[in-house]
N, C-alpha and C positions, 0 to 999 in steps of 0.2 A: 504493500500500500504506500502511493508516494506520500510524503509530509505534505501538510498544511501550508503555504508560502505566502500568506497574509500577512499584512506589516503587523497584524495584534500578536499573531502566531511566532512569527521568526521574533520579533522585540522579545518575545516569551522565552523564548534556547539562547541569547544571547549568551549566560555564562556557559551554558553546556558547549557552545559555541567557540566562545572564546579560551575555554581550556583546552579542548581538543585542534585548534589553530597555532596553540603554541608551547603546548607541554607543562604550562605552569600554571599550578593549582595555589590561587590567590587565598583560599582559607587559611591555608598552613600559617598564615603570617598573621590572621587577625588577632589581636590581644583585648581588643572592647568592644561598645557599642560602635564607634569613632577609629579606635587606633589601630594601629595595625606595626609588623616590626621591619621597621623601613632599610635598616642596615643589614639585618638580615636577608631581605629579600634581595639587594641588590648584591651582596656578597656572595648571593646561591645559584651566581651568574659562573661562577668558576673560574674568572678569569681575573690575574693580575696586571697591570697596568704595560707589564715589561710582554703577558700575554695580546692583549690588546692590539699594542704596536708592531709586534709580528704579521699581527690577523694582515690588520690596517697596508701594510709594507705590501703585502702582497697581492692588494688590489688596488694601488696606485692612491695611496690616501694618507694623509698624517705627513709631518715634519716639510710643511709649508713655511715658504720664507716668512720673514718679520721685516717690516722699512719702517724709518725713522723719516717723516714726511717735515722734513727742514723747512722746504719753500711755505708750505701751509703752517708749521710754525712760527716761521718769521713775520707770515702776514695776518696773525693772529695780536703776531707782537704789539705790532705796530698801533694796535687800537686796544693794546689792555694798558692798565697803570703802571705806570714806572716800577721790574722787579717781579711784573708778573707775566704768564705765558707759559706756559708750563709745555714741555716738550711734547710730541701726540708722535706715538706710532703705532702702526696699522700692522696687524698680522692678515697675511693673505690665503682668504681660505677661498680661494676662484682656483688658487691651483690644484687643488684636489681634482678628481679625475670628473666629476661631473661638475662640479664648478661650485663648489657650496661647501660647507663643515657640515650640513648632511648626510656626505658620504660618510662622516664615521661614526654615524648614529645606523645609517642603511648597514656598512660593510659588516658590524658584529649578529646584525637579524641574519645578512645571506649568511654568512659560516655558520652560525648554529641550525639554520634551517637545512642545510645541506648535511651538516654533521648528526641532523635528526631524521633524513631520510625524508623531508618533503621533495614535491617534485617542482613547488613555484613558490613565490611570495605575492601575496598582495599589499596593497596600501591604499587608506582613503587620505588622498589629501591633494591641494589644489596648486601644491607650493613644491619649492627647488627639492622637495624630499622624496616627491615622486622620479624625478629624474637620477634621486641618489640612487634608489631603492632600483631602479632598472639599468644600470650603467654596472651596480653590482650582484645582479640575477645576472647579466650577462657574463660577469667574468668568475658567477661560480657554476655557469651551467644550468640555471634555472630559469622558469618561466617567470612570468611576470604580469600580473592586471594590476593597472592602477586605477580606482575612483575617483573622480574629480566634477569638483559645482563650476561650471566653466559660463553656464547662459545666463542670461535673465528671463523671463515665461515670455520674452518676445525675439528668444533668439539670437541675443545679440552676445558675444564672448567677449569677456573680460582679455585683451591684448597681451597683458602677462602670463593669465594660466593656459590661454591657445600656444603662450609658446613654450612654458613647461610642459602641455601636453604631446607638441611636436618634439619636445626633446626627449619626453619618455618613449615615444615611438621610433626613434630614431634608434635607442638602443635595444629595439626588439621587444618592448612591453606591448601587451594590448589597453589601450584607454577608455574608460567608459566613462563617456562624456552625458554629466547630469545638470538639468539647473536649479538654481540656487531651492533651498527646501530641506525640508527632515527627511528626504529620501535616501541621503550619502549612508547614514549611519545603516540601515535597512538593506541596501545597495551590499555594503560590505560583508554585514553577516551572510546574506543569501549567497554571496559569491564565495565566501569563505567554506560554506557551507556544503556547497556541490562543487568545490575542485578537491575540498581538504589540503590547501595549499597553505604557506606561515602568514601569521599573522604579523605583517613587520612594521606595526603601530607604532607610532612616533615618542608613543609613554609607557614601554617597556623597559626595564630594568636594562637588557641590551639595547637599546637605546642612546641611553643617559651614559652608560658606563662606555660607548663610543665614544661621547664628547671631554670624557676625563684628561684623554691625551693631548686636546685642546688648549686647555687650562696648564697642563703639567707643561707642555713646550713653548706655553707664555711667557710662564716662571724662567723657565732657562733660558730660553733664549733673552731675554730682557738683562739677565745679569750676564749673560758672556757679552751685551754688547754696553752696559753702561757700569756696570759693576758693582749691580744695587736690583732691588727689587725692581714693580712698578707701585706707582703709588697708587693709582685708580687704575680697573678694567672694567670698560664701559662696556655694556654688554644687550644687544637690540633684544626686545623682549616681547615674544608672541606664548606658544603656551608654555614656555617655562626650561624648555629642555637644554634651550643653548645654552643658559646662566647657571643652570641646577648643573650641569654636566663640567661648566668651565671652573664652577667655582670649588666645585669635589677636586679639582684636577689642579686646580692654586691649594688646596690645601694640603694632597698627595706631596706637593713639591716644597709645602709648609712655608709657602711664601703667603704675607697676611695683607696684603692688595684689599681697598675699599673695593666690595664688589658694586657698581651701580650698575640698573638698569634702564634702558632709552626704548621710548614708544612714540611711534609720531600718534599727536591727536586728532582721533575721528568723533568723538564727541557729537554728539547729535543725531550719529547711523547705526543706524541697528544692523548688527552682520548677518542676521536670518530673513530680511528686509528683500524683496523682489526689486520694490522700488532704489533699495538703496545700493542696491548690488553694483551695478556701475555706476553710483557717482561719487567711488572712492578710487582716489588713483593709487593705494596702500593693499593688498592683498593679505599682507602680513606684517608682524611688527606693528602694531597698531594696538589702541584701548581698545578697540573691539572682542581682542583675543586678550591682549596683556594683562587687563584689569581684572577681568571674570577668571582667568587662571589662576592670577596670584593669589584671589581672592579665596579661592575654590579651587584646587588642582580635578578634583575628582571629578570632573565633567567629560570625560574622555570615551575612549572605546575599549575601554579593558579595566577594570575593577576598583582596581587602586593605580595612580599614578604615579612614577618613578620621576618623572619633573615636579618640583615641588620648591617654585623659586623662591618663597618667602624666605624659608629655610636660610637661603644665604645670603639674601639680599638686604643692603647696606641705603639705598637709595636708590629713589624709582624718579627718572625726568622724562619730561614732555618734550618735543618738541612738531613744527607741522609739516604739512605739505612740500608749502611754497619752500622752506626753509631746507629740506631733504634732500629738491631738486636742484638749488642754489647749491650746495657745497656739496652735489655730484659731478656738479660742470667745474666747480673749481678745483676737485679731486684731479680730474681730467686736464685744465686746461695748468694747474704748479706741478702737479707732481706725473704727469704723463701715466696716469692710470684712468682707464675706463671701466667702472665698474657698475653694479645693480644698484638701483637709489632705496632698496627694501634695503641691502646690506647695510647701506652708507645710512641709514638713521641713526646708528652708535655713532657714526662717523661726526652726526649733526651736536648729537649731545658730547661729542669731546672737543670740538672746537668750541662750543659755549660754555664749557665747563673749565677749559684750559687758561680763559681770560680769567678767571676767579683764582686758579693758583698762582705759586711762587715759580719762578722762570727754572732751580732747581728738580721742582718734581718731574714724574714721569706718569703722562695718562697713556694708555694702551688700547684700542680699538680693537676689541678680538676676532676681527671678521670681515672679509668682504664675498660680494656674491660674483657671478659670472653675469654679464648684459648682450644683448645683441635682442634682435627683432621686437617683437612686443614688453619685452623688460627694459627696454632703455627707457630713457627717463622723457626721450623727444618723443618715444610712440605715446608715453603714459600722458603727457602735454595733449598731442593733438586728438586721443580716442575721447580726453576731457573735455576739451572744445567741442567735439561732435555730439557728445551728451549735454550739452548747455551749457556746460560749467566754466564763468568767469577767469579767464589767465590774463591775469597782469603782472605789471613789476610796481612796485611799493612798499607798502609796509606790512607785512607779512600777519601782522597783529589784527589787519581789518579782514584777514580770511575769512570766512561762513564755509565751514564744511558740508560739502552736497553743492554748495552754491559756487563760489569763488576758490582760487588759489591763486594767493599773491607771494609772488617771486621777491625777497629781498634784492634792493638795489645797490648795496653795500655789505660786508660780512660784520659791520655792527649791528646789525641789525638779527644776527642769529641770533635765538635767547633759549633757554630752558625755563621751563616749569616744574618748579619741582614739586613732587607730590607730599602727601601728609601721610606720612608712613604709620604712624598712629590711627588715622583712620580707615588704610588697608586693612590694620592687624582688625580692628573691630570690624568690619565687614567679615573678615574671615569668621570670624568668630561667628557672628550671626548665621551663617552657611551654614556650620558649624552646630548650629544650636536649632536650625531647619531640620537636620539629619536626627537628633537625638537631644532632648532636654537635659540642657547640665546639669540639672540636680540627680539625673540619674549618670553621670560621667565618671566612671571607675577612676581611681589614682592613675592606671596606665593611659586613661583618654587625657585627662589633662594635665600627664607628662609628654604626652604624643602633639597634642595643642598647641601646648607652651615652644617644646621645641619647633614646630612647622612655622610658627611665626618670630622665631629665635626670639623670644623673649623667656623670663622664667615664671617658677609657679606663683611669686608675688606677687609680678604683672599681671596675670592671666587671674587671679584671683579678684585683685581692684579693678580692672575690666568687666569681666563679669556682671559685677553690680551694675555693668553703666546698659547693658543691655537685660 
């Protein structure tokens, strides 16, 4: 008798689903109503750091150069206060084999999917992870379906995920192109479901333990070239995994780097939104994703989530649009790099962040993406104009997201937002207290709490009362 394949039906098997997609049974870790044992589960990955980097080695991924971006520091100089300007350099993660620090979140799902005897991997996602995920099926032999929300309900694709999706084809994946809706997550289980292919979700423990190597060759590499830590790693921030992964990977190397994290702001668009589907020129890296994960990791497609940013995160800034695409072209036009303006949003929050230091420190940029056709920053400009949306040059501050994107006409004019990290940890909390009433919170939930929002049981306690 075939199964039942109704969206109420398949919602129904999702855990049955998603244990048999990837061999690991998420109970074993639970400790509450809430907690669960986080270092545990990512340590029953089996792999040590010195493992990893083998895996990584052998499918063209990890020990990416590091540049020390002079021209763009000097011209940061020149409009901070006397003594300030803090050095910026960019770690380049477009060298990696499919052009993103994706790949070493993809390459540790293929090897274990391979090492467990599936025949494919799948992925839902709309972003550079789908092209990691298929650049690495191909060099371990396996199939490959990628899910992606690519239209709006009138057909029209988003210019960046058409060309993620042309690049996951490229490497031999097949792409199922959906639009925007609660049908991806459905999508996936039912495909999961009838190939029995890996489940290579972006918030598995293999995952996150990809991007450690990240984090660990920031550290060194930053001190063989200045002879000192870094003082900030700014780190773009979508669901959690790039920061949760870099900053495991600064501590492996026990270098104690401010970890911040950079969102450009969408503010006013809902990411489940039809209407609002293209009139974002940000795919990722944005409060659409940053805010709701930090807030709540556990919104994903597998149980419990392995990205879990609050955990190490030091500070969370803003910045927009107009401001993204301004110090994309200036990437380009000082320092002869052309890269993705999704990358270059960390890139945004360390030039405004580098005016406020001392000309001594060292901010660190952990990341750039790969650009060409619908990711460059001139297709994301003109698909904007075709959808209504206002481009000008100004002052970046009079933007209206959905409406306008104004292009700073000087780089005084970058600024951050920073957020109120105090009011993250409380929303979390409230998520938190949606899931399960604190009065009924065993000692292990709100030592599990306290730690996810790095604070301790004092804090979480005086909190408490405020909600």
């Amino acid at each position: 008798m075939s199964r039942d394949t109704s969206y109420q039906a398949v919602m129904a098997r999702k855990n049955e689903i998603m244990k048999s997609s990837m061999g690991l049974d998420y109970e074993v870790y639970r400790q509450g109503g809430i907690a669960f044992d986080y270092e545990r589960m990512m340590s029953d990955c089996g792999f040590s750091l010195e493992d990893i980097i083998k895996i990584q080695a052998e499918t063209k991924v990890g020990n990416t150069p590091m540049f020390e971006l002079r021209n763009l520091t000097e011209a940061v100089r020149k409009i901070s206060e006397p003594g300030k300007g803090a050095r910026i350099f960019i770690k380049d993660e477009a060298a990696n084999a499919s052009g993103s620090f994706k790949a070493r979140r993809a390459s540790i799902s293929a090897y274990v999917a391979a090492q467990k005897g599936y025949k494919g991997l799948i992925a839902a996602t709309s972003g550079n992870y789908g092209a990691a995920v298929a650049s690495q099926a191909a060099q371990r032999g396996l199939k490959c379906i990628i899910v992606q929300e690519v239209f709006d309900s009138k057909g029209i694709g988003q210019p960046e995920i058409v060309e993620k999706g042309r690049k996951c084809e490229a490497f031999g994946a097949e792409v199922i192109k959906l639009s925007v809706g609660p049908e991806l997550f459905y999508y996936l289980l039912l495909t999961l479901e009838e190939t029995g292919f890996f489940n290579a979700s972006l918030y598995t423990p293999f995952g996150i333990k990809g991007v450690e190597t990240l984090g660990n060759e920031v550290a060194q590499q930053i001190r063989v070239m200045t002879g000192k830590d870094p003082d900030v790693v700014m780190i773009t921030q979508a669901g959690g995994g790039n920061l949760t992964g870099t900053a495991r990977g600064l501590i492996s190397a026990k270098c104690n780097a401010d970890v911040v994290a950079c969102s450009v702001d969408l503010s006013g668009l809902h990411m489940a939104s039809d209407a609002d589907f293209n009139r974002k020129s940000f795919t990722t890296g944005h409060t659409g994703f940053g805010i709701p994960f930090a807030t709540w990791p556990d919104r994903v497609d597998v149980p419990r989530n392995a990205a879990r940013s609050m955990r190490y995160m030091d500070d969370y800034v803003l910045v927009n649009q107009g401001e993204v695409f301004y110090v994309t072209e200036l990437l380009a036009k000082l320092e002869g790099m052309e890269r993705g303006p999704a990358g270059n949003t960390s890139l945004t929050g360390a030039v405004a962040l580098a005016r406020e230091m001392d000309r001594d420190k060292i901010i660190v940029v952990q990341e750039t993406e790969y650009t060409g056709a619908g990711k460059h920053h001139n297709s994301q400009l003109a698909f904007a104009r075709q959808m209504g949306i206002e481009v000008r040059r100004g002052n970046p501050e009079e933007s209206v997201n959905g409406r306008s994107i104004v292009i700073p006409e000087h780089l005084a004019q970058v600024k951050i937002r920073k957020q109120d990290m105090e009011k993250l940890r409380i929303s979390y909390l409230k998520n938190a207290a949606k899931q399960l009433d604190p009065a009924q919170w065993s000692k292990a939930d709100r030592e599990f709490v306290a730690a996810d929002v790095k604070k301790d049981l004092n804090w979480l306690e005086r909190a408490l009362k405020q909600i």
